[in-house]
Every structure is written in C-alpha cells, then in structure tokens.
C-alpha positions as CSV (number, residue, x, y, z in Angstrom):
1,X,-15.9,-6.9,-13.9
2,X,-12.3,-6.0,-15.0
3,X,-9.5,-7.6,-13.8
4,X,-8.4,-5.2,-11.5
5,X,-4.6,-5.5,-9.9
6,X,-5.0,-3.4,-6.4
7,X,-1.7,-2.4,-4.6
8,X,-0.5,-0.4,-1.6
9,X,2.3,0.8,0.3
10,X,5.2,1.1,-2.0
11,X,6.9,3.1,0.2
12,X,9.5,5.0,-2.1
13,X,11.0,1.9,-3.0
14,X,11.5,2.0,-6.7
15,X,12.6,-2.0,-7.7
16,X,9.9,-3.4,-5.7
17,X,7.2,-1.4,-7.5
18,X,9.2,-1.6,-11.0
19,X,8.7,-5.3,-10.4
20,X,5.2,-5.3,-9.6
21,X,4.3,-3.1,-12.2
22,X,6.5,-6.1,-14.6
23,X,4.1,-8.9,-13.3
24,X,1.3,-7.1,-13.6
25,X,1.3,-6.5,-16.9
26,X,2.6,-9.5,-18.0
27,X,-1.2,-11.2,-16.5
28,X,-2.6,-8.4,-19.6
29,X,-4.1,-6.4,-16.7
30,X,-5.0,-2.9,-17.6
31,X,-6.7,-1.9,-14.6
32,X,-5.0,-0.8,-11.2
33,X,-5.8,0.2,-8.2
34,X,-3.2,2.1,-5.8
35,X,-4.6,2.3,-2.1
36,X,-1.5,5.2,-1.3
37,X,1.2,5.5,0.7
38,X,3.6,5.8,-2.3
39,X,6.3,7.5,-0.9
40,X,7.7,7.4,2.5
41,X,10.6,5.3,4.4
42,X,12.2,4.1,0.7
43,X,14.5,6.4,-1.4
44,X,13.3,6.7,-4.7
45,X,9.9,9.1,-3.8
46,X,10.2,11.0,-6.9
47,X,10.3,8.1,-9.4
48,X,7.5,6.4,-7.5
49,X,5.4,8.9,-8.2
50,X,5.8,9.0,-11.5
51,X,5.0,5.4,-12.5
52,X,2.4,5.6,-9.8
53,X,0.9,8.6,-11.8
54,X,0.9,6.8,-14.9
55,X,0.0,3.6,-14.1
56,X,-2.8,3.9,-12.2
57,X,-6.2,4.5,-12.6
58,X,-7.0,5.2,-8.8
59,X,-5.0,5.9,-6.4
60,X,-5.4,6.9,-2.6
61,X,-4.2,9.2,0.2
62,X,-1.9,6.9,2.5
63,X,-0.7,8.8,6.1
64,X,2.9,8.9,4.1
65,X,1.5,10.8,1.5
66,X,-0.7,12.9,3.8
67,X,2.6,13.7,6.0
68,X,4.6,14.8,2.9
69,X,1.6,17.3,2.4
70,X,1.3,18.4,5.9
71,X,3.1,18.3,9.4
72,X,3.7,14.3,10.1
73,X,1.9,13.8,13.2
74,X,1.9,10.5,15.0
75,X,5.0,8.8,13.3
76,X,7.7,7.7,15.1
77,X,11.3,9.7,14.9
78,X,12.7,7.4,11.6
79,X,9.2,8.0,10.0
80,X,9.5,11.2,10.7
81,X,13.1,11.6,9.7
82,X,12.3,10.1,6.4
83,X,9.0,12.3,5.6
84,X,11.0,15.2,5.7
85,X,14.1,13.8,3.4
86,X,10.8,13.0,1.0
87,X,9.1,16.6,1.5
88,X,12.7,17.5,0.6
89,X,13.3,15.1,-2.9
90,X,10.0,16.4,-3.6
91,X,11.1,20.0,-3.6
92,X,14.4,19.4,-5.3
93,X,14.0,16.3,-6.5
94,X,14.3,14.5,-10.2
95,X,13.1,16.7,-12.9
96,X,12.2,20.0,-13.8
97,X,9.8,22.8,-12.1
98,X,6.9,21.4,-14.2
99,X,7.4,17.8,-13.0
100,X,7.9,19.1,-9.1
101,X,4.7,21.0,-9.6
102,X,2.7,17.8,-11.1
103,X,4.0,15.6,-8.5
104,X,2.3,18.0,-5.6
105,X,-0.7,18.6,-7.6
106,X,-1.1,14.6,-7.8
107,X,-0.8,14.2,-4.2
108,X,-2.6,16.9,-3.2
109,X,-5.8,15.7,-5.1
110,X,-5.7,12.1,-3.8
111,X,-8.7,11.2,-2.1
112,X,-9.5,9.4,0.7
113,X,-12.4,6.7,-0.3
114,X,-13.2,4.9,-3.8
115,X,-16.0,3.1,-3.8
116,X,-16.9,1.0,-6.9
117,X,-20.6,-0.8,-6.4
118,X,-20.0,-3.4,-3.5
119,X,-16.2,-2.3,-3.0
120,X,-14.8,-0.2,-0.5
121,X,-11.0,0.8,-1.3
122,X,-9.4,3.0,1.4
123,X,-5.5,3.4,2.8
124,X,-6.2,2.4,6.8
125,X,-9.7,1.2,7.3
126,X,-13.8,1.9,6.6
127,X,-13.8,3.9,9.7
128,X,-10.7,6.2,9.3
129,X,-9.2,5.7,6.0
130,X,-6.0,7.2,6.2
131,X,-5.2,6.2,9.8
132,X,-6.5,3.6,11.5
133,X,-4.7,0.0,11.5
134,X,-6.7,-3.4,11.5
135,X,-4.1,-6.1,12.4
136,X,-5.0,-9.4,12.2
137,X,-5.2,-10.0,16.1
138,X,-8.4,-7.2,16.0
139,X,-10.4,-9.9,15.3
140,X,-10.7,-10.4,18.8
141,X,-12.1,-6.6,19.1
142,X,-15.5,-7.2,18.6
143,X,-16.3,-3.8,19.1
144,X,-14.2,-2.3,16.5
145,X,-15.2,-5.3,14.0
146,X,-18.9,-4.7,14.2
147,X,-18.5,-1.0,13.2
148,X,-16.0,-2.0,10.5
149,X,-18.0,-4.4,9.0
150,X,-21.8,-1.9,9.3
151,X,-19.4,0.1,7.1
152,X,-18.9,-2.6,4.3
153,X,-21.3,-3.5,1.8
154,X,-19.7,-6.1,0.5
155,X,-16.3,-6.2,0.4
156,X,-13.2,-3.4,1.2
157,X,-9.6,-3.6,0.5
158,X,-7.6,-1.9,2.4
159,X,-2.7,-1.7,3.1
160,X,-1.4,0.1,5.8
161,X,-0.4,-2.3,8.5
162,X,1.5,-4.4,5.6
163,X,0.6,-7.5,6.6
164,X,-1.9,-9.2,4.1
165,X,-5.0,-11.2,4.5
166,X,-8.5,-11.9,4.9
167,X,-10.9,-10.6,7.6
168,X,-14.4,-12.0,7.5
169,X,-17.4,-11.2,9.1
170,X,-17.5,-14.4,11.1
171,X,-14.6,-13.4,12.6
172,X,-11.7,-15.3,11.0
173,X,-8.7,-13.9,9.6
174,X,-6.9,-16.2,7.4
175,X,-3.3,-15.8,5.5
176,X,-3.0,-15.8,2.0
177,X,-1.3,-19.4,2.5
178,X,-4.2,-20.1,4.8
179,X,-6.0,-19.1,1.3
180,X,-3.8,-21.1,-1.0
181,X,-3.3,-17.7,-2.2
182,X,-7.0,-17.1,-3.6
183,X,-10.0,-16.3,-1.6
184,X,-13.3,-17.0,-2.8
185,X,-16.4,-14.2,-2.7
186,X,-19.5,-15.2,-1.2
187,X,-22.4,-13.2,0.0
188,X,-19.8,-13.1,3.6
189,X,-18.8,-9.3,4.1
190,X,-14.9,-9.4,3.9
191,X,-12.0,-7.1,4.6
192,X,-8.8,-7.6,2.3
193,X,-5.4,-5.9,3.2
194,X,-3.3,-6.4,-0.3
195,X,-0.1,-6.5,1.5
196,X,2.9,-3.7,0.7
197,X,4.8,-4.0,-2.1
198,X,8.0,-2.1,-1.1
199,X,8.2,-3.5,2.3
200,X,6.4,-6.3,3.7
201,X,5.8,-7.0,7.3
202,X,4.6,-10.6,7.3
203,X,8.0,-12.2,7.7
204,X,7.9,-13.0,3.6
205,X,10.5,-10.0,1.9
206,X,8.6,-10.6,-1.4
207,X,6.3,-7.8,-2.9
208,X,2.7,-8.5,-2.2
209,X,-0.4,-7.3,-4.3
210,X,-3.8,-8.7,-4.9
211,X,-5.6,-9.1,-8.5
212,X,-9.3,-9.0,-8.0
213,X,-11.7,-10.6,-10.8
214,X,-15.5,-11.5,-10.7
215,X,-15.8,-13.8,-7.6
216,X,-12.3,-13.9,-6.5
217,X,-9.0,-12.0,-5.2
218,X,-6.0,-13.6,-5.4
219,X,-2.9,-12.8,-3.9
220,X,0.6,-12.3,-5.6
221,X,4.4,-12.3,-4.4
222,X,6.8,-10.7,-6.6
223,X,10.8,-11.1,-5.6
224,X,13.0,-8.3,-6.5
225,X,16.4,-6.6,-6.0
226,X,16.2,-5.7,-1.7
227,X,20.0,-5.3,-1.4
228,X,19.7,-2.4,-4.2
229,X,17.2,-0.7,-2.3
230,X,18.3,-1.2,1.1
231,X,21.7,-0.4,-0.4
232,X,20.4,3.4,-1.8
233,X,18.6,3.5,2.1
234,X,22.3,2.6,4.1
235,X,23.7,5.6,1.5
236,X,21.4,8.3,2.3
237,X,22.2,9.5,6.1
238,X,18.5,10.7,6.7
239,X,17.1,7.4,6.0
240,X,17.8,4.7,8.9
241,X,19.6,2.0,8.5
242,X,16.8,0.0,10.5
243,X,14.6,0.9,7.2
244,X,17.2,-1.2,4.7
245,X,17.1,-4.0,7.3
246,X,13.2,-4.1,7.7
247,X,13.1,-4.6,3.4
248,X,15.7,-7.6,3.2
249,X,13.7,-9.0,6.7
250,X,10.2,-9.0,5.5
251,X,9.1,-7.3,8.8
C-alpha cells in the first residue's frame, strides 16, 4: 500500500500543523489522511483550513468542524466560546469572498466515514463517528468493545479524545511507548487513535501523528513553537486562557 501519514485534531493551531506537515514531507510521503476536527479551540482556523485543503487527500468531519457548521451542542462553555469566535474568522476571516466561500464548501462536504479495504478511518469511533470517545480505560467496557470491534474489519483509526494508542481485540490498550512507537499488524482487529497534533492530551506537548505502511503504523512526535500559539490564544479575549495552558501542558 502507500505510505499513508494519518492525522487529527489540529485544532486551529497553525505551528503545530505547519510542523507536521514539515516532517511529513521530509519522510517523501505523498499520501495523507486528515480524520477532522481542523479548527476549533486554536486561533489560526482560517489558515488551517487552507493547508488542510491542500494537503490532504482525505479528510473527515470532526464535532469542531460539525459545530462551526451547525449549533455546537454538547461542548462545554470555552468550547463553545471558541466555535463561535471560529464560525466568526470563518465569516470574516483571511482572504477574499471566494476563499470564505471555499473554506464553507470544504467543510460542508466532509464526510463522516472512509473506508479503504480493511481500514476504517472516522473522527470519534466505528459506532458514532463524529461523537463518541473511546479512552483508553474503555477497555474495561466490554459491552461497548464488542460492538466496536463487530464494526471493524480489520483495523480503524480514529482522534478525538487526543490521547494516542492501540486498542486490540483482546482487550489491551498499549501507549505508543508501550509500542516503542510502532505497532505491528497481525490478523488481531485493532483500533488506532493517531494522537492530536495541535493539542495533545497524553501529558507529552509534542504533535502526535501516525504513518501507516503495509504491516505497520508508527507513531510520530513533532515539537514545535507552543508559546507562539498559546501566545496568539492569551491575545484573543474569546479564546480562554485555559486553552494556551492545555498546549504548553500536553493535557
């Protein structure tokens, strides 16, 4: 297959996704994946689009994106208070009318589900692929694992909660340092959360994205400039100062 970079949740924030973008190109991969949730929370929405728009080949509908569109619903009041400053930079943002108009056209179109052969790519889960979180500690859910998993053919990679890692079908979830960073594909079904790249939740502040390539995914940090973005989130009075802290934290 081609060697595929796959990354989610960038979350507005333009040096974190700048810097990805760097490191992935410098592996000479040609090929990525976006699983959505491009803007929301960071300050840069408009420009995140726009590399997200032309460097991707697929890209998803994450809950940010699909509150942007529509009334937020379920966010709490600095989410919310940040999807309407985007809806806003969106609507008067960088640019002229025609780049306004392509941004909403892109969003608007993003779909839910992409499935290639044995893989499953979705924002939140097989179940509900914009919304629904599988943190590591549902492994203990055997409820919801079982009809996760009947889902899966193979394999599906999934963002949302920001915290990266492997779920298998035996009921394991390892870290990608539980993974020396690389997880090998078997016939086991597997779940995959990439990580965020513009604001990790793991306790490690680095960008996080996985490269998939025949048999195996591997898992990538990429450091970048926090204090610029968290500086451009303490200077814009609709954005919390929590969500400047949260970047330089890693949680």
């Amino acid at each position: 297959m081609v060697k595929r970079a796959i990354i989610s949740d960038i979350h507005g924030n333009l040096e974190a996704v700048q810097a990805v973008l760097d490191h992935i190109r410098s592996q000479g991969i040609q090929e990525v994946f976006c699983l959505g949730d491009i803007i929301g929370y960071g300050p840069n929405p408009c420009e995140c689009l726009d590399l997200v728009m032309a460097h991707t080949s697929v890209c998803l509908l994450g809950n940010h994106d699909q509150g942007a569109l529509f009334d937020p619903e379920g966010f709490n009041s600095g989410a919310e208070k940040a999807i309407f400053w985007t809806r806003t930079q969106l609507e008067n943002g960088t640019g002229n009318r025609d780049d306004t108009d392509c941004r909403w056209d892109f969003l608007g179109a993003l779909p839910r589900v992409h499935r290639d052969g044995d893989w499953l790519h979705v924002h939140g889960s097989a179940r509900n692929p914009v919304n629904e979180y599988v943190f590591p500690e549902d492994i203990y859910n055997q409820k919801k694992m079982d009809k996760l998993f009947g889902l899966i053919t193979l394999g599906c990679f999934q963002g949302h909660t920001h915290v990266p890692g492997v779920f298998t079908e035996s009921r394991n979830f390892m870290t990608p340092e539980e993974t020396s960073y690389e997880y090998q594909i078997s016939d086991q079904k597997f779940m995959i959360n990439v990580g965020s790249v513009g604001q990790p939740r793991d306790g490690d502040n680095r960008s996080c994205y996985v490269v998939h390539e025949d048999d195996k995914v591997t898992f990538h940090r990429v450091d970048y400039d926090r204090d610029a973005t968290a500086e451009k989130i303490y200077n814009t009075p609709d954005l919390d100062n929590f969500l400047g802290d949260r970047i330089k934290q890693g949680r």
